[in-house]
C-alpha distance (Angstrom), angle and dihedral (degrees) to the residues before:
residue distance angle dihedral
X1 . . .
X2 3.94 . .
X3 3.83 117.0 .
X4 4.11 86.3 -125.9
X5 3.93 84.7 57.9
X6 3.89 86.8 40.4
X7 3.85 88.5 56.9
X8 3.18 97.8 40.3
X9 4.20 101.3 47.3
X10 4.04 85.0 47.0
X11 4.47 88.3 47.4
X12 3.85 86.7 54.7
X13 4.08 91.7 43.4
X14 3.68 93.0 48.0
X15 4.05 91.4 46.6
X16 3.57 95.4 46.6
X17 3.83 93.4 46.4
X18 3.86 89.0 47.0
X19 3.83 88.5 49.3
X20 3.48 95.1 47.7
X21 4.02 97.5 43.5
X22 3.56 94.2 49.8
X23 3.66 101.3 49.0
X24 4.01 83.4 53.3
X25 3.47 88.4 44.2
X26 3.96 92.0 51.3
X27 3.52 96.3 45.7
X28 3.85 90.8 44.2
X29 3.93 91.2 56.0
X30 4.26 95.9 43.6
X31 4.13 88.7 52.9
X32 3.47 85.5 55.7
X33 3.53 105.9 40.5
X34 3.92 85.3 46.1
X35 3.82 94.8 53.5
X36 3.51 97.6 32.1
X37 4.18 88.5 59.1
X38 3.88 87.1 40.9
X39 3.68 101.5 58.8
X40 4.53 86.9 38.6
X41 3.55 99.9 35.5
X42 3.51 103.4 25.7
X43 4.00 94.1 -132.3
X44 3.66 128.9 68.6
X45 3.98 138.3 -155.1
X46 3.29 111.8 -65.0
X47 3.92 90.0 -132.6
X48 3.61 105.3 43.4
X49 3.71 95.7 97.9
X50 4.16 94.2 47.6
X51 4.26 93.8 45.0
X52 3.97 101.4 46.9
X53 4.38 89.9 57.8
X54 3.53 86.9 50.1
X55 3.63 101.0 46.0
X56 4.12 83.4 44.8
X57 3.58 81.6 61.0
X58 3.23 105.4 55.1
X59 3.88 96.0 38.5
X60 4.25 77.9 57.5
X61 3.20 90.6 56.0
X62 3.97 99.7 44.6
X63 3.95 92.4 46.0
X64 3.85 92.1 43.9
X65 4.16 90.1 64.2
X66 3.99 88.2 38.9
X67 3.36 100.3 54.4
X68 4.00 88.4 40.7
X69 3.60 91.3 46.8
X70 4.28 93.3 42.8
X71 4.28 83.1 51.4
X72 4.04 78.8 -120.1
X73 4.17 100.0 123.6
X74 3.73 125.4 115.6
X75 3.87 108.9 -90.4
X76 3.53 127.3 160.1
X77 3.79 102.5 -102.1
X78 3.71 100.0 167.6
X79 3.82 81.0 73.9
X80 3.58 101.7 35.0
X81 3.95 102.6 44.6
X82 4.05 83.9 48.2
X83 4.22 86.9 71.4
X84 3.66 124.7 85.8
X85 3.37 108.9 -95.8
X86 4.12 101.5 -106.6
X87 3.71 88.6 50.8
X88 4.37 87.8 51.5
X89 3.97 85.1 48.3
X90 3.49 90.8 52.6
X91 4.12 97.3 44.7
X92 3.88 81.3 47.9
X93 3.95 88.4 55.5
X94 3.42 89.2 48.7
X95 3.79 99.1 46.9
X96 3.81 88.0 48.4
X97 3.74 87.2 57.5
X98 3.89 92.4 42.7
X99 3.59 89.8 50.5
X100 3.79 97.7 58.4
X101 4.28 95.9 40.9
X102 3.85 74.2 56.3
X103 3.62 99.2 49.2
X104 3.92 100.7 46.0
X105 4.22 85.8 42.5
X106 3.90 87.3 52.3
X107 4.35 89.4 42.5
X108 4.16 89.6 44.1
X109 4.08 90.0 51.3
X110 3.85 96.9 33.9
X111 3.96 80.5 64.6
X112 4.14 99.8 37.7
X113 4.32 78.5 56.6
X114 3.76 89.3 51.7
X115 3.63 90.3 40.6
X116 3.90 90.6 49.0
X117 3.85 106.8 34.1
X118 4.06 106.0 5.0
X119 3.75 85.5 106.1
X120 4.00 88.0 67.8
X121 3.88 116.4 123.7
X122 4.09 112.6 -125.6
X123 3.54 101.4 -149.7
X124 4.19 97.6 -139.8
X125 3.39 93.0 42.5
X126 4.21 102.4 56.1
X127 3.86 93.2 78.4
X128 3.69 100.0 48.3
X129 3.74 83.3 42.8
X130 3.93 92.1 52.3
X131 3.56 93.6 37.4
X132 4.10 90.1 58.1
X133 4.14 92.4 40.6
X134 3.34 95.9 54.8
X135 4.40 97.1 42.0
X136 3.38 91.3 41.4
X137 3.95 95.8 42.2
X138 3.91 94.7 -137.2
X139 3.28 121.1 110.2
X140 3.89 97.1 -152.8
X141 3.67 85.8 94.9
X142 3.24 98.4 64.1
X143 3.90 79.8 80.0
X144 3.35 90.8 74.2
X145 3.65 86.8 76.5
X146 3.68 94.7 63.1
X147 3.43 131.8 75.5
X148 4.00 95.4 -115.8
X149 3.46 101.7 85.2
X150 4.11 90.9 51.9
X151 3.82 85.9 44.7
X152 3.62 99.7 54.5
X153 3.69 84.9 71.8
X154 4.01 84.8 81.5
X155 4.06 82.6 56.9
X156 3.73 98.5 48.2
X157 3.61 94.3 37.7
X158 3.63 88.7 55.0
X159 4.02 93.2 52.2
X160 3.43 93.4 48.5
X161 3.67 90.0 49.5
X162 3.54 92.5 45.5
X163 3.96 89.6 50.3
X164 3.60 94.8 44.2
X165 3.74 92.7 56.6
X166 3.65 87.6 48.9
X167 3.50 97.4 60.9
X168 3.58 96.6 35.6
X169 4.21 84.4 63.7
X170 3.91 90.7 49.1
X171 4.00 79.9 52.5
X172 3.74 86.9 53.1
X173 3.47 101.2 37.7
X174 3.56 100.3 57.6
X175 3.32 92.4 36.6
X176 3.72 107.5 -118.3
X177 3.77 104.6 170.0
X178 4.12 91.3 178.4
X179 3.75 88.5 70.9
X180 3.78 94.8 52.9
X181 3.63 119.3 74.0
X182 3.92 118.7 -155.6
X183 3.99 127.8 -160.1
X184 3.59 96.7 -90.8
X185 4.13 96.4 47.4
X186 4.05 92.2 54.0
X187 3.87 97.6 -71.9
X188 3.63 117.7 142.2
C-alpha cells in the first residue's frame, strides 16, 4: 500500500470517526442540558427535541461508512466464513461494488429529498433559527429552520458510503489483508 493511500485511508478514518463522535457527543450534551433544565427549571429548550434526531442522523451516517470502511459491520459470517476462501474474496468484491451503487443511489436521493421537501418548516427549530438570523444578521440561518440541512445527512451519508466502499475495494484489490479484520482478529 502507498504511503499517499496510507494517508489518505487513515484522513478519511479520522474524519469519519470525528464526525461520528461528535454528533454523539452533541446529541449526548443537548438531552442533558434539556432534562437537566426540565426537572430545575421546569421548562426546557424549545429545540432540544428537533436537534438530538438530527444529530443521531448524522452520527448514523458517519459510523455506517466507518464501520464499513474499518471491515467492522454486522454481516452474516456464519455463512460467509463457511465458503472457500476464493468464493468469500469474490462475495467481498461484489459487496464492495454493491456498497458503492448503494452509496451514490442513497447521495443522488438524499439530494432529490432536499430538492423536493428541504424547504419544509420544523416546527422547534424556527425560533432558534430566527433568533440566530436576526443576531447574527445573515439570513443563512434561517435554514436551520428547514428540514434541508437535517436532510442532507441522506447526501453525505451517501458520499461517505460511496467513498468508503471505494477504498475498501482498493483494500481488496491489492490485496492488503492488514486492513481487513476477520472474526477471530476483533471483526464483527
Amino acid at each position: 500500500m502507498s504511503r499517499l493511500y496510507a494517508r489518505l485511508r487513515a484522513s478519511v478514518i479520522a474524519l469519519l470517526a470525528f464526525g461520528a463522535g461528535l454528533s454523539m457527543v452533541l446529541l449526548f450534551a443537548i438531552v442533558l442540558v434539556n432534562a437537566l433544565m426540565r426537572y430545575f427549571l421546569g421548562s426546557s429548550l424549545a429545540w432540544g427535541g428537533q436537534l438530538p434526531i438530527f444529530l443521531g442522523i448524522y452520527g448514523v451516517m458517519f459510523g455506517i461508512a466507518l464501520a464499513y470502511l474499518q471491515d467492522r459491520h454486522i454481516r452474516l459470517g456464519l455463512v460467509v466464513d463457511a465458503l472457500p476462501r476464493a468464493l468469500r474474496e469474490r462475495l467481498f468484491l461484489l459487496v464492495d461494488v454493491s456498497v458503492i451503487v448503494l452509496g451514490g443511489t442513497l447521495a443522488v436521493a438524499g439530494l432529490r429529498f432536499v430538492e423536493s421537501r428541504g424547504s419544509m418548516r420544523v416546527s422547534g427549530m424556527t425560533g432558534i433559527a430566527d433568533s440566530l438570523s436576526t443576531s447574527t444578521g445573515l439570513s443563512l440561518f434561517k435554514a436551520l429552520g428547514t428540514l434541508a440541512p437535517y436532510q442532507f445527512a441522506m447526501v453525505i451519508g451517501g458520499v461517505l458510503l460511496l467513498l468508503a466502499g471505494i477504498l475498501r475495494l482498493i483494500d481488496r484489490l491489492t490485496m492488503d489483508h492488514t486492513a481487513t479484520t476477520t472474526p477471530s482478529e476483533g471483526g464483527i
